[in-house]
C-alpha positions, -999 to 999 in steps of 0.1 A, spaced: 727 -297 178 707 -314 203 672 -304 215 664 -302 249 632 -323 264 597 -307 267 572 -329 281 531 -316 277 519 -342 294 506 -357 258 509 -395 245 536 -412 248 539 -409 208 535 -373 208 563 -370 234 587 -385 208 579 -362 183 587 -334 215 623 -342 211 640 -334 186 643 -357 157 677 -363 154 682 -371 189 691 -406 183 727 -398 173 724 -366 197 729 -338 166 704 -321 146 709 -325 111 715 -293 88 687 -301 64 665 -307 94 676 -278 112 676 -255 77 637 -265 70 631 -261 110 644 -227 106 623 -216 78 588 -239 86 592 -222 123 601 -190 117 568 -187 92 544 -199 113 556 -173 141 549 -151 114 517 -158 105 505 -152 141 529 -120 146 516 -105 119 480 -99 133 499 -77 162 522 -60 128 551 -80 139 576 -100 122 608 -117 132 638 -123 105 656 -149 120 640 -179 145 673 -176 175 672 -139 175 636 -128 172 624 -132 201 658 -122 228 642 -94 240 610 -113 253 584 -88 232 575 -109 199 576 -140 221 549 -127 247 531 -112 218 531 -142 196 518 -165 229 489 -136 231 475 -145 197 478 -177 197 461 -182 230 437 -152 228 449 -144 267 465 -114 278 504 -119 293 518 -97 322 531 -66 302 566 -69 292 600 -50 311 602 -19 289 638 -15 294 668 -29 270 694 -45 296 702 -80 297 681 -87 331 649 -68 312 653 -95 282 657 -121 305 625 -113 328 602 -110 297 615 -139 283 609 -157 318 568 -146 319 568 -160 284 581 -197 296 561 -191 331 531 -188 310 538 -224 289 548 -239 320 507 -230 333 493 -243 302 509 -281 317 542 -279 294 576 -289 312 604 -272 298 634 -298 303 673 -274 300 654 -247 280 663 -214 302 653 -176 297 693 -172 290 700 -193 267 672 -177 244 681 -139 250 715 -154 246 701 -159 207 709 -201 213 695 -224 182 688 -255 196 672 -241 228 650 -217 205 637 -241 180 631 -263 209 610 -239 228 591 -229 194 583 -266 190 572 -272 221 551 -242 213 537 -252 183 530 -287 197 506 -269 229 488 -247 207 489 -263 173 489 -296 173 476 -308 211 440 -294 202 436 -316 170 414 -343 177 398 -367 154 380 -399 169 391 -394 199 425 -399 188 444 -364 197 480 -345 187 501 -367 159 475 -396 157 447 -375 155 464 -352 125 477 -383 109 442 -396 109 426 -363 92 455 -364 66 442 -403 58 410 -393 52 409 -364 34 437 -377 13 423 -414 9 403 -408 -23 430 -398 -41 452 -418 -67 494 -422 -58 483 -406 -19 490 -428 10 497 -408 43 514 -430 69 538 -404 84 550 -369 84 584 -368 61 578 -393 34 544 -394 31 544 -358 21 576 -357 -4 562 -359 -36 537 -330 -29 508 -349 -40 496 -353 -5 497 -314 3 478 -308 -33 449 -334 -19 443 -320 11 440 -285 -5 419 -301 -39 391 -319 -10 385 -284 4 390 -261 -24 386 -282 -57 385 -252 -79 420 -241 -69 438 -269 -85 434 -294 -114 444 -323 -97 441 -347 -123 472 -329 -142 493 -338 -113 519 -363 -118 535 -385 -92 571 -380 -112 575 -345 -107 574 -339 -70 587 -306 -72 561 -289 -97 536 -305 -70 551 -287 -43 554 -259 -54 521 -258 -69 508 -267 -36 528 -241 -13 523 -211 -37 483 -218 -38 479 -222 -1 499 -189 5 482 -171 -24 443 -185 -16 443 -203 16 468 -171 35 489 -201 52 528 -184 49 554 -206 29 569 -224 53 592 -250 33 608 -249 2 603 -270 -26 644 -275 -34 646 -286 3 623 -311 9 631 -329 -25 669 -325 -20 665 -342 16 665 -379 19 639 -378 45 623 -343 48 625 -334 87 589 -346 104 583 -313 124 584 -292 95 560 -312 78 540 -315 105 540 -281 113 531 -268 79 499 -299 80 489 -279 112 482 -252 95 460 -267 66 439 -285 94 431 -246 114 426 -235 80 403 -257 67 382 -264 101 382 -225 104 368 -222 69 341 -249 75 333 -225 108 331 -198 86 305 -210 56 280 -227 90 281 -190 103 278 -170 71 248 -192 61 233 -186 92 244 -148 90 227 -149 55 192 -165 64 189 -137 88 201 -115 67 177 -128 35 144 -126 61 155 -92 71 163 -78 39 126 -90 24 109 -71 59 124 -43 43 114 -50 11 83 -51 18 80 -23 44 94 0 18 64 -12 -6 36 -5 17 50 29 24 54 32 -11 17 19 -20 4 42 10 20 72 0 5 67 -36 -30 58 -28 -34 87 2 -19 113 -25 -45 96 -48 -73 100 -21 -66 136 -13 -66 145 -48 -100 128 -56 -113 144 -22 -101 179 -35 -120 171 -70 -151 158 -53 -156 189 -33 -159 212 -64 -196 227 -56 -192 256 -84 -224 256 -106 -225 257 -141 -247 281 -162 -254 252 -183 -273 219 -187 -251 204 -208 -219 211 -187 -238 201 -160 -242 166 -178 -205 169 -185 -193 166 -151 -218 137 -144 -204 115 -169 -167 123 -159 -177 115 -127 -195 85 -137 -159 75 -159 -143 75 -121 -165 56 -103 -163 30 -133 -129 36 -147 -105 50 -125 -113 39 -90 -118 1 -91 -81 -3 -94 -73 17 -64 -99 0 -47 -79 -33 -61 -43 -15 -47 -62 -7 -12 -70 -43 -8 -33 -51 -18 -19 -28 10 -37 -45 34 -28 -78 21 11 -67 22 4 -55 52 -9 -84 76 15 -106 55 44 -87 70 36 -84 101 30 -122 100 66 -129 89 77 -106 113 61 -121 141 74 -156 128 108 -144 124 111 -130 162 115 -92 149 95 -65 163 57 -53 148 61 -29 118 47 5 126 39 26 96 47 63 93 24 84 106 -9 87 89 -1 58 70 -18 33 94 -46 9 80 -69 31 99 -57 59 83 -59 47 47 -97 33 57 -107 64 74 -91 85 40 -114 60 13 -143 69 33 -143 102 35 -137 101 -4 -171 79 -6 -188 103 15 -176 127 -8 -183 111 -37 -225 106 -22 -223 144 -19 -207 150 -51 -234 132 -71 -260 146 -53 -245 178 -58 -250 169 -97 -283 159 -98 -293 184 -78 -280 214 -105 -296 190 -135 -327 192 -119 -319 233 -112 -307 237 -146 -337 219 -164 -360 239 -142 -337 271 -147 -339 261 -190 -378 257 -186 -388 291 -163 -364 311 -188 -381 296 -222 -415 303 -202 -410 341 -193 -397 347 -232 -426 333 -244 -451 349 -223 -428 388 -226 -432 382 -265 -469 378 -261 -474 411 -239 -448 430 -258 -466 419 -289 -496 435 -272 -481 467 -261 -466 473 -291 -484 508 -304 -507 511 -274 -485 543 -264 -489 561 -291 -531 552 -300 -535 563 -261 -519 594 -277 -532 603 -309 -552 636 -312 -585 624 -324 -613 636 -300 -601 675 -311 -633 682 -338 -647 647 -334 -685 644 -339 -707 628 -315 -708 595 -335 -671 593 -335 -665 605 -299 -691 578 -285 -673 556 -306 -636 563 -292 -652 558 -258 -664 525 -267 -630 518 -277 -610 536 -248 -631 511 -226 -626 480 -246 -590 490 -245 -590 491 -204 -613 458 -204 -580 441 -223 -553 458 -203 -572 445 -170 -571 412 -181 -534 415 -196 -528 425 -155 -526 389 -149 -496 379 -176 -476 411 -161 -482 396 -122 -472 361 -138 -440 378 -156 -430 389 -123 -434 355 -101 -412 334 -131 -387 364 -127 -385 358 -93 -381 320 -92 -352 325 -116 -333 353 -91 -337 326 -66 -325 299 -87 -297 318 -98 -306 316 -138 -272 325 -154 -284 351 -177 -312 366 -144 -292 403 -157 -312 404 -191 -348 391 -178 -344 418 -145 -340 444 -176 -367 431 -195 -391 429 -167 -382 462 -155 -387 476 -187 -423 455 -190 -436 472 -158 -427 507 -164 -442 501 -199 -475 488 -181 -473 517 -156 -471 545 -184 -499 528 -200 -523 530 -168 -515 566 -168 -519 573 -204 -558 552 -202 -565 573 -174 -557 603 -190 -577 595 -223 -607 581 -202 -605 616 -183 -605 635 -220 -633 613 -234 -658 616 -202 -652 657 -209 -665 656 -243 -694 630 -236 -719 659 -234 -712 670 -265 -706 642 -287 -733 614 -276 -741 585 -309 -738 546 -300 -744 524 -324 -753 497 -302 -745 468 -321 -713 483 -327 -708 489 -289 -720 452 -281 -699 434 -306 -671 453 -292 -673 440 -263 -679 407 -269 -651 406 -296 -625 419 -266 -628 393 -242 -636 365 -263 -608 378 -282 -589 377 -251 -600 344 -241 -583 330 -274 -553 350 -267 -550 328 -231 -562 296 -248 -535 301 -274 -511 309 -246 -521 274 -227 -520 256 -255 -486 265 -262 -473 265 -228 -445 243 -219 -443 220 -186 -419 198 -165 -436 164 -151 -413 132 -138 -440 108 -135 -473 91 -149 -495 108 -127 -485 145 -137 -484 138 -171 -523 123 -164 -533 156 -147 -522 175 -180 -543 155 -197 -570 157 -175 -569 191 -177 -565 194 -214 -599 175 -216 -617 191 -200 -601 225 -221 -618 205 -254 -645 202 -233 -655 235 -231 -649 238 -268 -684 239 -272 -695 269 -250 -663 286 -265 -683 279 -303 -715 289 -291 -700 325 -284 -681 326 -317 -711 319 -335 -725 346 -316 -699 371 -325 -697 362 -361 -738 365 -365 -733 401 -347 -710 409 -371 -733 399 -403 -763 418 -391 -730 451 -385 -725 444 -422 -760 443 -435 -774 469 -414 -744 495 -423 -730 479 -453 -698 482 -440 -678 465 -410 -662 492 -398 -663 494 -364 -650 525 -345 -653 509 -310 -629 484 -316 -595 473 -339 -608 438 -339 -627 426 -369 -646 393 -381 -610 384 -398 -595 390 -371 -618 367 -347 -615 337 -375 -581 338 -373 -580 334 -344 -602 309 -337 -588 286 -366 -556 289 -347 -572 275 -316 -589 248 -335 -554 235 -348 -533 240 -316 -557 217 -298 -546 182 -319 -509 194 -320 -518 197 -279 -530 161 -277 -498 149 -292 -475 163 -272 -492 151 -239 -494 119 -257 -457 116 -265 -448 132 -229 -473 104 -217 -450 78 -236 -418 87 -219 -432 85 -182 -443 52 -194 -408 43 -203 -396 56 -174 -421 35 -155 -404 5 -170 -371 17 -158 -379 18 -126 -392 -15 -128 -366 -31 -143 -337 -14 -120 -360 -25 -88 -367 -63 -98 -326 -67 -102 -319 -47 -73 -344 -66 -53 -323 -97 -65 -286 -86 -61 -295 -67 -26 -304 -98 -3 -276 -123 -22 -252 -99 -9 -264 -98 22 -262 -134 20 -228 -138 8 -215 -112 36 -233 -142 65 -220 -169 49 -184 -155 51 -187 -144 85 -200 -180 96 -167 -198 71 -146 -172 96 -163 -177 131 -175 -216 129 -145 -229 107 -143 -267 117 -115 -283 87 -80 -280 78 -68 -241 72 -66 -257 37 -106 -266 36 -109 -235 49 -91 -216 18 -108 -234 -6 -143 -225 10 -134 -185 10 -116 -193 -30 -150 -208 -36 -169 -182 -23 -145 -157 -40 -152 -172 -78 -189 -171 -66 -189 -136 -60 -165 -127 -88 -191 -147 -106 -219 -122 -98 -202 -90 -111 -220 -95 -143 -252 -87 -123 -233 -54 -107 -222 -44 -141 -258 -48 -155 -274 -30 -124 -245 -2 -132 -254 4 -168 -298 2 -156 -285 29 -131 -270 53 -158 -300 48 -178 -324 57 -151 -300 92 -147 -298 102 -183 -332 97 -186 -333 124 -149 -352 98 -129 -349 108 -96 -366 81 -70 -375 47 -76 -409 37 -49 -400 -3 -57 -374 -12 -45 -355 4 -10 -321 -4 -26 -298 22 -46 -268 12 -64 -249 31 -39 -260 6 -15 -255 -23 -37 -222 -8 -52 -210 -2 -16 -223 -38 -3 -204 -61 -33 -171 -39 -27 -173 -48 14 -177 -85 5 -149 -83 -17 -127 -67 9 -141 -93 37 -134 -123 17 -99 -107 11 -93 -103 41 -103 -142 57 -79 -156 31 -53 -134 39 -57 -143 72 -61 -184 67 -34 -176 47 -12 -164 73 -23 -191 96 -10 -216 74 24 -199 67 20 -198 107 14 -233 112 43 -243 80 71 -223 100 64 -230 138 54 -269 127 23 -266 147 -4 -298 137 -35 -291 122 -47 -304 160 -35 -279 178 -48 -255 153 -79 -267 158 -78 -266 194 -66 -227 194 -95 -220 171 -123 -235 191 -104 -218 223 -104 -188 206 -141 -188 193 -155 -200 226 -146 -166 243 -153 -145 213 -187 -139 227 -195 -107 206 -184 -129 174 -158 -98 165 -129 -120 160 -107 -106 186 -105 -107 224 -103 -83 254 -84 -88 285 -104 -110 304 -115 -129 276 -82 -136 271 -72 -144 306 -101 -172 305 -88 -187 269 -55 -193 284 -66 -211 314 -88 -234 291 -53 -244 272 -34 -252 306 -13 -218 306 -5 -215 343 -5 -178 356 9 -167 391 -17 -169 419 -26 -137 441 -20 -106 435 8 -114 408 -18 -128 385 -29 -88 373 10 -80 366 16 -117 348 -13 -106 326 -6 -72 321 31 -85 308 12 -107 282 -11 -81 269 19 -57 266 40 -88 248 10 -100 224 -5 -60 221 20 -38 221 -1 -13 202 -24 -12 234 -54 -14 212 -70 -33 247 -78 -68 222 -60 -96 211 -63 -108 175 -64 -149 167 -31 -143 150 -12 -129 175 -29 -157 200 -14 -185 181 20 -165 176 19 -163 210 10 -201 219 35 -212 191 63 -190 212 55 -206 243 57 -242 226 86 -242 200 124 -227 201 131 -191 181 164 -181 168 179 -148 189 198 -126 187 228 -146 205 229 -171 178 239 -143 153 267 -124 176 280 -163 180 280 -166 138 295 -133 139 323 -138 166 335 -172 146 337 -151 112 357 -124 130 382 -151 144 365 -149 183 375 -106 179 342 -82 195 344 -69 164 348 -77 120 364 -56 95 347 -51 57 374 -69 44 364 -102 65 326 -99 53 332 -94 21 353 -126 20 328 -151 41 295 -136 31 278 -133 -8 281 -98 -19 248 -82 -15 246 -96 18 280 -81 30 272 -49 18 239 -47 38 259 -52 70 287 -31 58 259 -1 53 241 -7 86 271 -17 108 281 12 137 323 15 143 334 -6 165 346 14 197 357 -10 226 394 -24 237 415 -34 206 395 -19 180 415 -12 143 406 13 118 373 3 98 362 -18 126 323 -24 129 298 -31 157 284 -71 156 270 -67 184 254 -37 181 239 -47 146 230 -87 160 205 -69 189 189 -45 160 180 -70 140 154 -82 168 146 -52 176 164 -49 209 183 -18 201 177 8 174 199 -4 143 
């Protein structure tokens, strides 16, 4: 056989290898032609197959003109006129035709080859239009310092293969023999496919066909030759072999493609995949800390009283155990979220995607507006607790008041019915009716002046119905049963006094010294009775000067001490001259006898000392109290201003910041360890406070600071030195990523701080306006200035909060400065992965991108649905825009 001439327009070298290569003697030989046969008809195949095609045999694949305007399709990536679809001869020949028309265009001249002869199933002319083929679109492109076609793939064999011992590529047949030049070209891609070093130069057909079957098997190039052939041939034929090199050259360079666009794929992918990350742990940390915050709120609004003191005291120190305990780490977790926070929306700003935008009600705002409605709560709450201790302790004092004073009176009463009703002025003689008329009038003397304990039974009753005293039920029944008690014995007195004034005229005896130590005995009597009563009497005081006024008043008591023993005297000297002048001390005008009286009195004597000492030791605790006070103020009088320092001295670090971002950080770490440094004090001031409450002090005159203030004030500062280095902090990671100079840094800042007028760290719209002229930024002139400006608060505010924060100034100058990756870069990374197809299977991830990565895209990928799409095709395009936020993913 003898191949007919195809001219490219190529080298003059290359157009030798266009004709065939026996052409010297005119015939192809039948090795050549046999390794032809099988090296073409493979690589047709390994382009036919992406359309499902195959052809069996090289002269009678392609007679009907389909395959053959397929297979130029692929290889070209350009659509062909559509092929005849009938099966006659002049059909075949007309398809066949706009295959050859379409080479001819791409600068090929077909020399003898016709559209007959290859419906006509003719060898020679076949294999020569294949080659010609293969030379257009396989081997023309390759170029390799500026050398192109032969010389250029000749060249890339030489140095790929020129490390390698017993390699030395000079031409395309014998070069390539042995097989150890195939297994070093696949060994410098893909070292881990073969063990090159086991290789021997002797045994040329274990090296081909270690070489074929690991390209087909790993590298998907077809098997185009045959190990028997090409060692059974003197000189194995030079298109074969330069055929089958092709291949490893698109394979390799398409592989190289591949790993430059999956690492770009993945660094987009890896920046994405941590946004998420994190977005999913601030909704996560949100979520927690708001159910948190509603459930405290819930807690803190509990007003339900409790009947109790010492329950009362109960729920103060569990609430005390929270404010200690259990919320310093969610304060800790708040100051987190907002760290995670502005971090991520600094990444995402560097990165080019769009702002995050938390779920609703889990906005910073949100979270800030939650904590303090909890601290509000938490003010009321404690209030709400003091408030019942000091109820309680009143409540605990009224009630131990009105028992004491009911036992008294009911220790009076006790028998006064039934005397007012005994039957003793029936038959009484004169003597003895004067005398029960004495005594009736004694009796009403004492139950005048027991009117006033009654009245005073009734006010503490009252107080504790308004106080709401747990157990009001059982001292309403006493009382009530007091009063109609004291209003039967009104009536019974009257009724007796009535009785006694009848019988007057008839029965008419005093015995006047009888009669006048009666009634000295009753009221001095009852005078002890109320001394007693006073001196027993309990009392409430929360400072130094009540307790003084007790004491005042108990003086003066002692003082009267003397007037009080001038009339006992009196009484007892009455009573002597009774008993000498009757020889007895009976006395019918009163129960109350000399005994009686000393009693008495010797009670009074000894309550008065055991008085002194419990004003004395009530005296004591005021005193300590005093000192508590004291102490609490002269520490709060410290910690308040120092912490009101410490909040200046971070504003000016934040507003007049003149060094490096990293003399900056170490000013707020500095000022961090100094205020970390001062929780001892805060601690200290916490445990003076709990003091001053267990021992229910209530106000504090020296000092105007509480330690809600203080408590509040050192949690603030935390949160505003927090907050400057995470912000410093994202101006460095800022300034790292966009490769701005500490200069120009500099220069935004004192831009920035000039206009910030109001020192608030953020700018309105004509602030803003003014900072960017004084940095050069050109806007349009005239009535196109407003819009320009209105597009660059929309671009660097798109939350239309109306101000403009320094981070998202120097994002924005940064952007106007330096170059950003987009979203065209990725569909280019994607298009060479998917072989320059609009879309990319799984399969074709999986294999150029690490695992995890491919199965993010795989997840988040929409089906492809444009012209040519396959089952399982996906949507780069689609996915590329999403990940800058230009479409929704």
């Amino acid at each position: 056989l003898q191949y007919p001439v195809a001219c490219t327009g190529m080298a003059e070298d290359d157009q030798d290898v266009a004709s065939y290569g026996g052409e010297k003697h005119g015939l192809l030989d039948p090795a050549w032609e046999r390794q032809q046969r099988k090296t073409f008809t493979a690589w047709c195949n390994s382009h036919l197959r992406k359309r499902g095609m195959k052809v069996e045999e090289i002269d009678q694949g392609f007679t009907d003109g389909h395959k053959l305007i397929a297979l130029l399709e692929v290889i070209s990536g350009e659509q062909l006129p559509s092929p005849e679809k009938g099966k006659l001869r002049f059909h075949k020949i007309a398809n066949v035709q706009k295959a050859l028309n379409f080479v001819q265009s791409k600068g090929v001249r077909l020399v003898s080859i016709g559209a007959e002869e290859i419906v006509d199933g003719n060898t020679k002319m076949t294999l020569g239009m294949v080659w010609t083929i293969i030379l257009r679109f396989a081997i023309q492109d390759i170029s390799v310092e500026e050398l192109s076609s032969k010389e250029g793939l000749l060249l890339w064999c030489q140095r790929k293969t020129a490390p390698y011992k017993n390699v030395n590529v000079q031409n395309f047949h014998m070069s390539f023999k042995d097989g150890l030049a195939f297994c070093a070209l696949i060994h410098r891609h893909r070292p881990e496919l073969i063990d090159y070093d086991r290789l021997r130069k002797g045994n040329p057909m274990e090296n081909l066909k270690t070489a074929f079957e690991v390209a087909e098997k790993h590298l998907d190039i077809p098997q185009m030759l045959d190990a028997e052939d090409i060692v059974g041939t003197t000189k194995p034929d030079e298109r074969a072999i330069m055929t089958y090199v092709s291949s490893y050259y698109h394979a390799f360079s398409s592989s190289q493609a591949a790993e430059t666009a999956a690492k770009r794929i993945g660094k987009v992918l890896d920046v994405n995949q941590e946004n998420e990350r994190m977005i999913e742990e601030y909704e996560s940390l949100a979520s927690d800390l708001l159910q948190w915050i509603a459930q405290k709120v819930t807690w803190l609004s509990d007003r339900s009283p409790e009947s109790t003191l010492q329950r009362t005291q109960d729920r103060l120190e569990e609430f005390r155990g929270y404010r200690t305990g259990e919320k310093p780490p969610k304060a800790e977790e708040k100051g987190r979220l907002e760290t995670t926070f502005n971090t991520l929306q600094t990444k995402l700003r560097i990165s080019n995607r769009p702002a995050y935008m938390p779920s609703e009600g889990k906005l910073l705002t949100d979270i800030a507006a939650a904590w303090k409605n909890m601290e509000t709560g938490e003010k009321n709450y404690e209030e709400f607790l003091l408030a019942e201790l000091r109820r309680l302790e009143r409540l605990e004092h009224l009630a131990a008041k009105f028992n004491h004073k009911a036992d008294i009176h009911e220790g009076w009463t006790s028998g006064k019915e039934d005397a007012l009703q005994a039957n003793d002025i029936e038959g009484a003689n004169l003597a003895t009716i004067l005398a029960l008329i004495k005594q009736h009038e004694a009796f009403e003397s004492d139950l005048s002046a027991h009117h006033d304990r009654v009245e005073q039974l009734g006010g503490i009753a009252q107080e504790l119905n308004e106080l709401r005293y747990s157990e009001v039920d059982q001292v309403n029944s006493r009382l009530q049963a007091i009063t109609e008690q004291w209003t039967r014995l009104g009536d019974l007195s009257r009724s007796r006094r009535d009785a006694l004034e009848e019988a007057r005229t008839q029965q008419e005896h005093i015995d006047n010294l009888r009669l006048d130590f009666a009634k000295k005995a009753a009221p001095f009597n009852n005078w002890m009775d109320g001394a007693k009563e006073d001196l027993m009497d309990m009392f409430s005081v929360h400072s130094v000067a009540e307790i003084k006024d007790l004491q005042g008043a108990h003086q003066s008591f002692k003082e009267n001490m003397e007037h009080a023993k001038e009339e006992y005297d009196s009484l007892m000297a009455l009573a002597r001259e009774i008993n000498s002048l009757s020889g007895s001390l009976y006395n019918p005008y009163t129960t109350l006898t000399q005994e009686d009286l000393t009693d008495k009195w010797e009670e009074v004597i000894n309550l008065v000392p055991q008085r002194d000492a419990v004003l004395q030791k009530e005296h004591e605790r005021q005193v300590a109290n005093e000192e508590l006070r004291t102490l609490f103020a002269e520490e709060a009088n410290v910690a308040g201003p120092w912490i009101e320092q410490q909040h200046d001295y971070v504003a000016t670090l934040g507003l007049q910041a003149s060094g490096s971002l990293e003399d900056q950080l170490s000013e707020l770490r500095q000022a961090e360890q100094t205020v970390s440094e001062f929780k001892p004090s805060i601690d200290s001031l916490e445990q003076l406070n709990q003091t001053v409450q267990e021992a229910l002090i209530f106000d504090n005159p020296y000092t105007s600071y509480t330690m809600e203030t203080l408590r509040a004030g050192y949690e603030q500062l935390n949160a505003a030195i927090s907050r400057s280095v995470n912000a410093v902090e994202n101006q460095v990671l800022t300034r790292d990523s966009k490769g701005l100079t500490e200069e120009q840094l500099h220069e935004y800042r004192q831009s920035f701080n000039h206009f910030d007028k109001d020192k608030s760290g953020q700018l309105d719209k004509n602030e803003y306006k003014a900072c960017l002229l004084s940095l050069g930024y050109n806007l349009a002139v005239g009535e196109g200035e407003e819009k320009e400006l209105a597009r660059l608060m929309q671009q660097i505010d798109p939350s239309n909060t109306g101000y403009v924060t320094f981070d998202a100034f120097v994002d924005f100058m940064t952007k106007e400065s330096t170059d950003e990756d987009t979203a065209e870069q990725v569909m280019a990374s994607f298009k060479v992965l998917a072989g320059d197809k609009p879309f990319i299977t799984a399969d074709e991830l999986r294999r150029e991108l690490p695992a995890d990565q491919a199965e993010y895209c795989i997840s988040r990928m929409s089906p492809y649905e444009g012209p040519g799409a396959v089952p399982g095709a996906l949507d780069y395009s689609l996915f590329s825009s999403a990940l800058y936020g230009q479409s929704d993913l």
